[in-house]
C-alpha positions, 0 to 999 in steps of 0.5 A: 466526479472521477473516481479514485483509488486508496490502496492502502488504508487502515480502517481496521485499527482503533483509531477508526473505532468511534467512527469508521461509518461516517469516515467511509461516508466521507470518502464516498463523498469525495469520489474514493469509491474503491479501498484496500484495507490492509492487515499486518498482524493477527488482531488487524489481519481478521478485521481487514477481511471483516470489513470487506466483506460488508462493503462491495468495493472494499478489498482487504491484503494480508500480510506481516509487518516488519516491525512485527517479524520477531512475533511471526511463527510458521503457524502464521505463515499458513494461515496467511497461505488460507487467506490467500483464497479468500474472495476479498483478499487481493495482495499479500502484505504489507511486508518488507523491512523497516530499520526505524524501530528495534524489536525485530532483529534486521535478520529476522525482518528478512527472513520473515520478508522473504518466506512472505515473498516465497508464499506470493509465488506460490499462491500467485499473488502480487505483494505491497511492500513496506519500506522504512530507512531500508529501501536498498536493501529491500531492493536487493532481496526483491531482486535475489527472490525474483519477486517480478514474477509476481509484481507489487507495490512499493507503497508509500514510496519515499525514496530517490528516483534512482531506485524507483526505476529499479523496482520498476524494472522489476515490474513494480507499481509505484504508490504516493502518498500525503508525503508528496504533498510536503513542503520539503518532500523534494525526492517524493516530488521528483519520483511523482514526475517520473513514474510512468502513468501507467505504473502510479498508485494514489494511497493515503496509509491512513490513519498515519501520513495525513497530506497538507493541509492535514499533515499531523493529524489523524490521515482519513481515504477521503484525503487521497483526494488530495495526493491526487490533486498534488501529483496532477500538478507535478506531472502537468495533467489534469486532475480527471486523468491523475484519478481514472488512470490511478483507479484503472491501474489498480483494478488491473494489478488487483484484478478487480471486475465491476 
């Protein structure tokens, strides 16, 4: 059986409280050897780190959420600088900026975003991006903070093809998620058929964004499984090829050795 890849999950929220065990179990059955977990906040931040350091192909990212950016204090900014070393701890993020709720001001979402990117330069770290009705913007400031020095991951990509290329000019990954496997994701369908192999990431951002046949319930990383499946059908390649090429890119951008 191929192996793949999430790269961004959230088995560090409560809603995986009652049964975090079997879920791994689960996603180990169905060849989901390899996971980022990824801390957006001071209560999930310690979690992620937790979680992987009990289990040897798990990886944590660390970051601040968008949504959260008013909360942030320079404080916060240096603790994410300590965790940078940390051994399990692989990308910054999520960060980014994320126009569909109003607790942080627009501005102070990109003056949080970008003092994370400054932090990514500094630590030499790639960065996973959140994005939500923000895409141009978060874009430019991608392009203004040179942020291809360092690469990283438009995750959840939700966007038209137009500007996926232009993060991939910026040295970008790509990450699809149970998005593409929408009925009605036309744009998210479209992107999968041109992203470059050597470019594509497989997530789920569970437990939110469950694919088809799941859509609306609680998104687990045994259902990456299934975005993989989706995009080897967009793309016309097999299904093996979709899971060994998403799983080597990973290990490479991540700069994880067996």
């Amino acid at each position: 059986m191929s192996m793949l890849f999430d790269t961004h999950v959230h088995l560090n929220v409560e809603q995986f409280d009652e049964d975090r065990e079997e879920v791994m179990k689960r996603a180990q059955e169905a060849g989901v050897e390899y996971m980022v977990i990824v801390g957006f906040d001071r209560e999930t931040i310690p979690r992620a780190i937790e979680v992987a350091e009990q289990n040897k192909n798990i990886y944590a990212a660390v970051g601040w959420h968008p949504v959260d950016a008013i909360d942030m204090t320079d404080e916060d900014l240096e603790w994410l600088e300590e965790l940078s070393s940390h051994p399990k701890v692989v990308a910054l993020g999520e960060m980014g900026l994320d126009y569909h709720w109003d607790k942080s001001p627009h501005d102070i979402q990109k003056d949080v975003f970008r003092k994370q990117i400054a932090l990514a330069k500094k630590v030499k770290m790639p960065i996973i991006i959140h994005n939500r009705e923000a895409t141009e913007d978060i874009v430019e400031i991608l392009e203004e903070e040179n942020a291809k020095q360092i690469g990283g991951i438009m995750h959840c990509f939700n966007s038209t093809p137009e500007l996926a290329q232009r993060c991939l000019d910026m040295n970008f990954h790509i990450s699809l998620g149970g998005i593409v496997t929408f009925k009605n994701a036309k744009e998210p369908k479209e992107v999968a058929k041109i992203v470059p192999l050597n470019r594509l990431l497989i997530e789920t951002d569970c437990p939110f964004l469950a694919p088809h046949p799941y859509r609306g319930k609680r998104n687990e990383p045994a259902y990456v499984k299934l975005v993989a499946e989706k995009i080897a059908e967009l793309k016309e390649l097999s299904y093996e090829e979709i899971a060994k090429t998403t799983t080597r890119n990973a290990k490479e951008f991540f700069g994880i050795e067996d």
